[in-house]
C-alpha positions as CSV (number, residue, x, y, z in Angstrom):
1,X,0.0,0.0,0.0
2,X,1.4,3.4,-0.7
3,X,2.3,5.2,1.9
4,X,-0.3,8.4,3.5
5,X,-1.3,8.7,0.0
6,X,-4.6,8.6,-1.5
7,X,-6.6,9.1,-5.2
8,X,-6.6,12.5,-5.7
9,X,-10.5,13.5,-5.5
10,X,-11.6,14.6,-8.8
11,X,-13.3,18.1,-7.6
12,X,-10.1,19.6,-6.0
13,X,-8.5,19.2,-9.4
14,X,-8.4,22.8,-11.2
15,X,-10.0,22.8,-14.9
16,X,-6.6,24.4,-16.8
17,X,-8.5,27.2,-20.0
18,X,-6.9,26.0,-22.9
19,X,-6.9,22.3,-22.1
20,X,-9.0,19.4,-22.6
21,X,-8.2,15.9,-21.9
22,X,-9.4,12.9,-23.3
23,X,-9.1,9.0,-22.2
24,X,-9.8,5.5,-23.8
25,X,-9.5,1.9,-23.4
26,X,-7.6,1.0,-26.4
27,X,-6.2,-2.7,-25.5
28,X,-2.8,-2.2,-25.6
29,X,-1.7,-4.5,-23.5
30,X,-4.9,-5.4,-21.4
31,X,-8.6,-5.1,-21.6
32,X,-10.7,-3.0,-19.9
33,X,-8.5,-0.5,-18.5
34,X,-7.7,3.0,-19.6
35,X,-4.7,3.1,-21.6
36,X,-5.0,5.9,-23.5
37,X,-5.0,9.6,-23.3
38,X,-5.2,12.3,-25.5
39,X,-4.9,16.2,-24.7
40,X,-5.9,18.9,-26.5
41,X,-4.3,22.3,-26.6
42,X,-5.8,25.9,-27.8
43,X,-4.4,27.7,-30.1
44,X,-1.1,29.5,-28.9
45,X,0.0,27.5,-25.9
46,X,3.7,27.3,-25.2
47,X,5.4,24.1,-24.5
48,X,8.5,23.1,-22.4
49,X,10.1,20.0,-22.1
50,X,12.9,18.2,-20.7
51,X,13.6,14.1,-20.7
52,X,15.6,11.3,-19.7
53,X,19.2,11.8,-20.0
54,X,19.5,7.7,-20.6
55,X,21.1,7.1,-24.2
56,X,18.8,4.3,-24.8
57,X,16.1,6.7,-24.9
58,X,12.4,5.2,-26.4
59,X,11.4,6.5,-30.0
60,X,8.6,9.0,-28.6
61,X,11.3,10.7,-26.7
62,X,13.4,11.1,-29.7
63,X,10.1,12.2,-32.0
64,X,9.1,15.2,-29.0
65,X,13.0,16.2,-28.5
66,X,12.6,16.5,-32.8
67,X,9.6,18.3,-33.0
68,X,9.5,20.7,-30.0
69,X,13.2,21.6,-31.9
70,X,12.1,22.5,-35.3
71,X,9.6,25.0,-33.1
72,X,6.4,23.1,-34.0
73,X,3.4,25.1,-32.5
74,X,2.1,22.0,-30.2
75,X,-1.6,21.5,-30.3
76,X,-2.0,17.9,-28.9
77,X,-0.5,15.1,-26.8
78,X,-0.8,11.5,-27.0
79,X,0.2,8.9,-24.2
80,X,0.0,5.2,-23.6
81,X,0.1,2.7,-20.9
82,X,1.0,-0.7,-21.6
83,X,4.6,-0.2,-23.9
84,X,7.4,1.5,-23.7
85,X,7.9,1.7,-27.4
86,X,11.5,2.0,-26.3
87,X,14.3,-0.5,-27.5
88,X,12.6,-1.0,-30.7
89,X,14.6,1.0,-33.5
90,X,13.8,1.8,-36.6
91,X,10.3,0.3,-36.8
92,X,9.2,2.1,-33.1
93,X,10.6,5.3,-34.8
94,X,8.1,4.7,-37.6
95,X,4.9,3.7,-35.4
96,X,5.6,6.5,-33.1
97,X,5.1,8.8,-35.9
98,X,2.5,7.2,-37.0
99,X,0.5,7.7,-33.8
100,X,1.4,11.6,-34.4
101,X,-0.3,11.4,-37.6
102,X,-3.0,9.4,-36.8
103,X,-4.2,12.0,-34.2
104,X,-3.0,15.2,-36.7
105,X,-5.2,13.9,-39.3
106,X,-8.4,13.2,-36.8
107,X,-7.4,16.9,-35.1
108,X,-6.5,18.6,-39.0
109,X,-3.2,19.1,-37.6
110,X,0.7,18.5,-39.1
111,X,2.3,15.3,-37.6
112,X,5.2,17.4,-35.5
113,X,2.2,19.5,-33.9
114,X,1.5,16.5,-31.6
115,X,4.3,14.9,-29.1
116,X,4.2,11.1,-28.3
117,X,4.8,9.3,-24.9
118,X,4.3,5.7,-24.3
119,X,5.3,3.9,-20.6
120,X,5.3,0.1,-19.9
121,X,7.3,-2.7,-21.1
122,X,10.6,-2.4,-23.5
123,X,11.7,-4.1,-26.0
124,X,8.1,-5.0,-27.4
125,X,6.8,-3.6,-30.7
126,X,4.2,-0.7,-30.2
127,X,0.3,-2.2,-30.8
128,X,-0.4,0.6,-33.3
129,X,-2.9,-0.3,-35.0
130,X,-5.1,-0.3,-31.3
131,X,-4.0,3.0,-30.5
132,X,-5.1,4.5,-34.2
133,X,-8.2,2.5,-33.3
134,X,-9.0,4.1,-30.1
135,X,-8.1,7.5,-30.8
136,X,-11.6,8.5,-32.1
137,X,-12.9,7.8,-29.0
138,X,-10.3,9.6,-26.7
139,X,-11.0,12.8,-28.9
140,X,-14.3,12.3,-28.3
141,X,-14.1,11.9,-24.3
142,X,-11.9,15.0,-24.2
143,X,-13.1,18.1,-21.4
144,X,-11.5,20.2,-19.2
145,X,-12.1,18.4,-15.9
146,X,-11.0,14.9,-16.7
147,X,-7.6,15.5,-15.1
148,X,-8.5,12.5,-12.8
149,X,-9.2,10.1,-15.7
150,X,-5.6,11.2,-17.2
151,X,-4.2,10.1,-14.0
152,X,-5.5,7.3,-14.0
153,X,-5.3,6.6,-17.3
154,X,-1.6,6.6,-17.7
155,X,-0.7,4.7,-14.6
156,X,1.3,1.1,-15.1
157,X,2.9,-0.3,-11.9
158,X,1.6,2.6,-10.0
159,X,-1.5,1.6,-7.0
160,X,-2.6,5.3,-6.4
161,X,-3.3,8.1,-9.7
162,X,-1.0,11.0,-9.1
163,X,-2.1,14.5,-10.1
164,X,-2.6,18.0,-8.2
165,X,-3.4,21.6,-8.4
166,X,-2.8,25.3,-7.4
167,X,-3.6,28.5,-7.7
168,X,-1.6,31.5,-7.5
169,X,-2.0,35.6,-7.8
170,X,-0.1,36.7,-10.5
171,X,-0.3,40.1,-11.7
172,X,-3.2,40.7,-10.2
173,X,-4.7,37.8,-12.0
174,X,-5.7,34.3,-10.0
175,X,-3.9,31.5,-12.0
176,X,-4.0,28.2,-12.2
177,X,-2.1,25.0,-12.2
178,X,-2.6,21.1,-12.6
179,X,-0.3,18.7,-13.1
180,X,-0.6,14.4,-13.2
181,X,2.4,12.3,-13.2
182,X,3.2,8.2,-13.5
183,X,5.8,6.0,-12.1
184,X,6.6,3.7,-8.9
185,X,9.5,1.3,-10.1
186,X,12.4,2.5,-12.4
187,X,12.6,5.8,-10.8
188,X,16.1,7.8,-10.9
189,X,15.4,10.9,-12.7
190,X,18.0,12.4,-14.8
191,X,15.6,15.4,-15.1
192,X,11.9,14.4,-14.6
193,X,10.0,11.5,-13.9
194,X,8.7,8.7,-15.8
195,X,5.7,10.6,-16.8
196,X,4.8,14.0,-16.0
197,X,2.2,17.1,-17.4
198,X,1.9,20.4,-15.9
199,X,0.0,23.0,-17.0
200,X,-1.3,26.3,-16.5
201,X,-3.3,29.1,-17.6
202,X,-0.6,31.6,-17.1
203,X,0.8,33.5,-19.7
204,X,4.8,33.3,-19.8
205,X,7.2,34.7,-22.5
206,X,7.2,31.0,-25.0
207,X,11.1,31.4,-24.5
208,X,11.4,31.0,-21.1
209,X,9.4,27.4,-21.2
210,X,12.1,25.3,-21.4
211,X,14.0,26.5,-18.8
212,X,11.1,26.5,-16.5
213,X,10.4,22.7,-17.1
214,X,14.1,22.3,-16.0
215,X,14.1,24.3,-12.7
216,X,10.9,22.5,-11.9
217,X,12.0,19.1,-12.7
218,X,15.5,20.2,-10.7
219,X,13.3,21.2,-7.7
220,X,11.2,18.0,-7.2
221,X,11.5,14.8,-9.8
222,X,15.6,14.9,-9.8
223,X,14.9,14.7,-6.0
224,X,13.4,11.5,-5.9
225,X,14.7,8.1,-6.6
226,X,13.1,4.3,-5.5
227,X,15.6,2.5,-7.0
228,X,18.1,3.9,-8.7
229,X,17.4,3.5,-12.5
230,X,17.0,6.0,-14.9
231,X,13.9,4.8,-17.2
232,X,14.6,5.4,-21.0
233,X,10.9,7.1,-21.2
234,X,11.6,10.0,-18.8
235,X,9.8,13.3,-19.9
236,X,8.1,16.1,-18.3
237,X,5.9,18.1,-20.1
238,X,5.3,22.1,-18.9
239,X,2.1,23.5,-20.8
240,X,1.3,27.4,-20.8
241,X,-2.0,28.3,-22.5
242,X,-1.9,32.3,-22.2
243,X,-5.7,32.3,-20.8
244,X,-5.6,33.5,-17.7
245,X,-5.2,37.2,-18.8
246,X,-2.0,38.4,-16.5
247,X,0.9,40.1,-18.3
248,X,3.4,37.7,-19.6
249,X,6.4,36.5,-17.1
250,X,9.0,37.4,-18.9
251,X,11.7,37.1,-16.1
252,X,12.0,34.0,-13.5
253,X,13.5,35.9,-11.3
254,X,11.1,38.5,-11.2
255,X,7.4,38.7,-8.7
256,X,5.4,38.0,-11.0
257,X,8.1,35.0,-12.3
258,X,9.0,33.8,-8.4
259,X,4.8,33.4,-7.5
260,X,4.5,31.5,-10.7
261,X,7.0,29.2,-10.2
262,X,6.0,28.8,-6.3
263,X,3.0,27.4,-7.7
264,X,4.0,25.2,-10.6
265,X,6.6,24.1,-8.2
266,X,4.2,23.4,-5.6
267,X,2.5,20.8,-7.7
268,X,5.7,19.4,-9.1
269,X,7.0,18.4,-6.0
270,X,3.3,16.7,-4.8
271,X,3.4,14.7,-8.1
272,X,7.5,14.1,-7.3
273,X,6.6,12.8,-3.6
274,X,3.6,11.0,-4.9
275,X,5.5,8.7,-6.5
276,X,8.1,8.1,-3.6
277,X,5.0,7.4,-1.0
278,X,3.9,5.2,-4.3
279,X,7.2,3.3,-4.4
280,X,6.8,-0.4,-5.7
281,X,6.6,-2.3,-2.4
282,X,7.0,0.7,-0.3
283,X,6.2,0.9,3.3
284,X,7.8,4.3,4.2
285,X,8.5,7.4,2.8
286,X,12.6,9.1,3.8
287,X,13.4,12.4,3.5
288,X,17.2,12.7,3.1
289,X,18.6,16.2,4.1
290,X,22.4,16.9,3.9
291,X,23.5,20.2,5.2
292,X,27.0,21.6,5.6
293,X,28.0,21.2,2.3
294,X,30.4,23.5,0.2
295,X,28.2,23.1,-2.4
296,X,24.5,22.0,-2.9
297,X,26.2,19.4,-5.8
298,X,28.1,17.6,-2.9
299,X,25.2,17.7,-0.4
300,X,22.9,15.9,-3.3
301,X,25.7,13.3,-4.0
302,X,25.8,12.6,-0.5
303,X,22.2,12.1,-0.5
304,X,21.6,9.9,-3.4
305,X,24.5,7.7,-1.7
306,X,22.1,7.3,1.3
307,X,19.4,6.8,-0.8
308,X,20.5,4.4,-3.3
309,X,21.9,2.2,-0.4
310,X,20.3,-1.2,-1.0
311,X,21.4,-1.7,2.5
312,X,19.9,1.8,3.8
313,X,16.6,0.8,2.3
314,X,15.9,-2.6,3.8
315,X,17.2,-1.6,6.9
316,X,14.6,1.1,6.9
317,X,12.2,-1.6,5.7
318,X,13.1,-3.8,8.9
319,X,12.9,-1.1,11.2
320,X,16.5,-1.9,12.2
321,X,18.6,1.0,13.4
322,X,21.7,-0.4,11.5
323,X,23.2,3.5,11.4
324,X,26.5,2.5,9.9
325,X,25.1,1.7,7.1
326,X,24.2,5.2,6.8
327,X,27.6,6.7,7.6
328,X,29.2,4.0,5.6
329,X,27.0,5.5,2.3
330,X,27.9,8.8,2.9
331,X,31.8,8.1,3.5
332,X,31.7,6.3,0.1
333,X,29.6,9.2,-1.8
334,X,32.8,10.3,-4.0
335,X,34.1,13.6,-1.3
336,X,37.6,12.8,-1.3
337,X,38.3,15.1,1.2
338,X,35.4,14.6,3.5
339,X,36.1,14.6,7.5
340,X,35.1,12.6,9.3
341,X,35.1,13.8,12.7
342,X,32.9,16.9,11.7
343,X,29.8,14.8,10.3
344,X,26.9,14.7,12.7
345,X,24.1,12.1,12.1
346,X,20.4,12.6,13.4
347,X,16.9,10.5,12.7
348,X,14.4,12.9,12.8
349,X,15.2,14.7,16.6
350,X,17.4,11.6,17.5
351,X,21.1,12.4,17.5
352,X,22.9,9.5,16.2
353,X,26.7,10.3,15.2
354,X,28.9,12.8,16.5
355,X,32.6,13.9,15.6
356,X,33.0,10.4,13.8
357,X,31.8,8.2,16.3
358,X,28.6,7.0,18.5
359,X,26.6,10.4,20.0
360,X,27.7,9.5,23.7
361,X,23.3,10.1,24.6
362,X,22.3,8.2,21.9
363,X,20.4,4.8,22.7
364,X,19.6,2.0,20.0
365,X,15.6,2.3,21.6
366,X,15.8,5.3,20.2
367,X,16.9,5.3,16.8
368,X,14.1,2.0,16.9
369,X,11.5,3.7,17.6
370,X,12.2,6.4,14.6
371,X,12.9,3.4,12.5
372,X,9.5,2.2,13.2
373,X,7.7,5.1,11.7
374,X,5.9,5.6,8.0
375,X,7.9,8.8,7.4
376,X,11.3,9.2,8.8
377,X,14.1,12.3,8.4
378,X,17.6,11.0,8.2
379,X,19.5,14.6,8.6
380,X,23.2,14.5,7.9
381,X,25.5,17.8,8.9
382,X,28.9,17.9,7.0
383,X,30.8,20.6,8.9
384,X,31.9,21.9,5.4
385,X,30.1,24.9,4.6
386,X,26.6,26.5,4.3
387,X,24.6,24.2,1.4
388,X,22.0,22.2,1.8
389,X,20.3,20.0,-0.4
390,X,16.9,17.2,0.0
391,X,16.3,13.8,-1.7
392,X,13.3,11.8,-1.4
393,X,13.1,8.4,-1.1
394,X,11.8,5.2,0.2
395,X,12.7,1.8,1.6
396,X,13.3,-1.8,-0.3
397,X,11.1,-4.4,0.8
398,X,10.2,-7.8,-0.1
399,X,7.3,-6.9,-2.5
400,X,9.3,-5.0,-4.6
401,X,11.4,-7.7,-5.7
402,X,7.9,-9.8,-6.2
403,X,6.5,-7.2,-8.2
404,X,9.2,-6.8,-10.7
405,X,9.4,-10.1,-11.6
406,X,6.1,-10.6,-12.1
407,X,5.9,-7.0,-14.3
408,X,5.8,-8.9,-17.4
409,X,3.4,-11.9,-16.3
């Protein structure tokens, strides 16, 4: 079960002007569930996107890295669940584009006006011909409120849908943001997340979009990892339609640019932690935080080394307060010149470690007790400088070892 996380309730997600969304059950890999999702964008909306940094990257990331760079005014998305089309090479090129065209010719669109994704199993050839099938009736399903549906609808391994919403003053003008994301196994972002889609109302300068998709994605999905794989299907998707009527951000930096990103950021990092507290097999959700750094580059290497830990994580899993393991991860994180005796080691309020050794108050009831909890705070002080840096993660438990080898059953 995931962990203090529920199915977002449909109402509490924000209709996005400019948007609709569309979901069918196709057959792709399975009957009778959704599998997949159209969405439909108004005239003039901006797109930016960033996506997995893996060199085996799946065809539909290659066809949107192509077509969002030859400037292609983006009218409509198409995702499915079911396959990866990743690891297929020339021929997943060719269906992938021909699920673009396929929906351009239903929409009266051009091919590169629409961007492909497709999550679920590698190496298999993408059921085109179901998709093309199905696409009339995710057209015809689209609206502005089926957020929910889309969360659902592009789920695999995932238990719970992921999505959330905000709004924000900016400009004087109330805006809004939504956002849905996928993923609960495979999960080290090199930039995003398996599968994510924010969008909002706001207008921004079209220039700035790419760079906003990757300080979000640097603010919450490269925070997160389950297991320490980087999924060759990683993309995150940052939508502005221009309806909300505000004067266009055209600085990040500036209050009108800081209150919008609060908010899109706000959302990115409840879809992010969403999929942490949806972890395959997951029983607890860890905050990392490293602080003392020289830099906030070491304080995240230090973290990922705690979080990666195979023997961190199913220590956590067992409750067992086995701290060295912890201390161990972070002495191997890559600092050459890292000492020692200044690192100080706490779970949650719990000092643990102190000038290289044992906190002289510390007692192993104690550090149990923390251990025993759903959501846990391992803080680690370097005695370097003043950075600080946050991963989230989560532990390694028996069922995730079941689930993945029985993803393909």
């Amino acid at each position: 079960m995931p962990v203090h996380l529920n199915a977002p309730d449909p109402t509490q997600l924000h209709p996005v002007a400019g948007v609709r969304i569309g979901v069918a059950e196709a057959g792709i890999r399975k009957a009778g569930r959704k599998d997949l999702t159209v969405m439909l964008l108004d005239e003039g909306a901006s797109i930016g996107g960033v996506f997995t940094q893996n060199r085996f990257c799946a065809a539909p990331v290659q066809i949107c890295r192509q077509h969002l760079q030859a400037g292609a005014a983006v009218r409509a998305i198409v995702v499915n669940t079911g396959n990866a089309n990743a690891g297929t090479g020339d021929d997943g090129l060719a269906r992938a584009r021909r699920s673009c065209q396929a929906l351009a010719g239903l929409l009266q669109l051009r091919p590169e006006q629409v961007l492909p994704f497709s999550t679920g199993v590698i190496m298999e050839p993408l059921p085109i011909e179901r998709i093309e099938a199905g696409l009339p009736a995710a057209i015809a399903d689209a609206r502005p409120a089926h957020w929910a549906r889309a969360a659902e609808g592009i789920m695999t391994t995932d238990t719970v849908p992921k999505a959330a919403s905000a709004r924000a003053r900016v400009g004087g003008v109330d805006i809004t943001v939504t956002g849905i994301a996928k993923g609960a196994g495979m999960i080290r972002p090199n930039m995003a997340t398996m599968l994510g889609f924010v969008a909002t109302d706001a207008a921004i300068d079209p220039a700035l979009m790419t760079a906003l998709a990757r300080e979000l994605a640097d603010g919450s999905f490269n925070r997160i990892t389950i297991d320490g794989d980087t999924s060759t299907n990683d993309a995150l998707l940052v939508i502005a339609t221009h309806r909300a009527g505000n004067a266009p951000v055209t600085a990040l930096d500036s209050a009108d640019g800081q209150a919008l990103k609060a908010a899109l950021l706000s959302v990115a990092r409840q879809l992010a932690q969403a999929i942490v507290r949806d972890g395959e097999g997951a029983t607890k959700f860890i905050t990392v935080r490293v602080e003392g750094g020289q830099t906030a580059g070491e304080c995240r290497q230090v973290a990922y080394a705690i979080a990666h830990s195979p023997l961190v994580k199913t220590a956590f899993f067992a409750s067992d307060p086995n701290l060295g393991r912890i201390l161990a991860a972070v002495g191997y994180a890559g600092i050459a010149d890292l000492d020692q005796t200044r690192i100080d080691l706490y779970l949650d309020e719990v000092h643990v470690a102190t000038r290289g050794g044992r906190h002289p108050d510390y007692r192993e009831e104690d550090g149990q007790r923390v251990m025993k909890q759903q959501e846990i705070t391992v803080r680690v002080v370097l005695g370097r400088g003043g950075a600080a840096d946050t991963v989230w993660t989560c532990d390694l438990s028996h069922d995730y070892v079941s689930i993945n080898a029985d993803y393909r059953s």
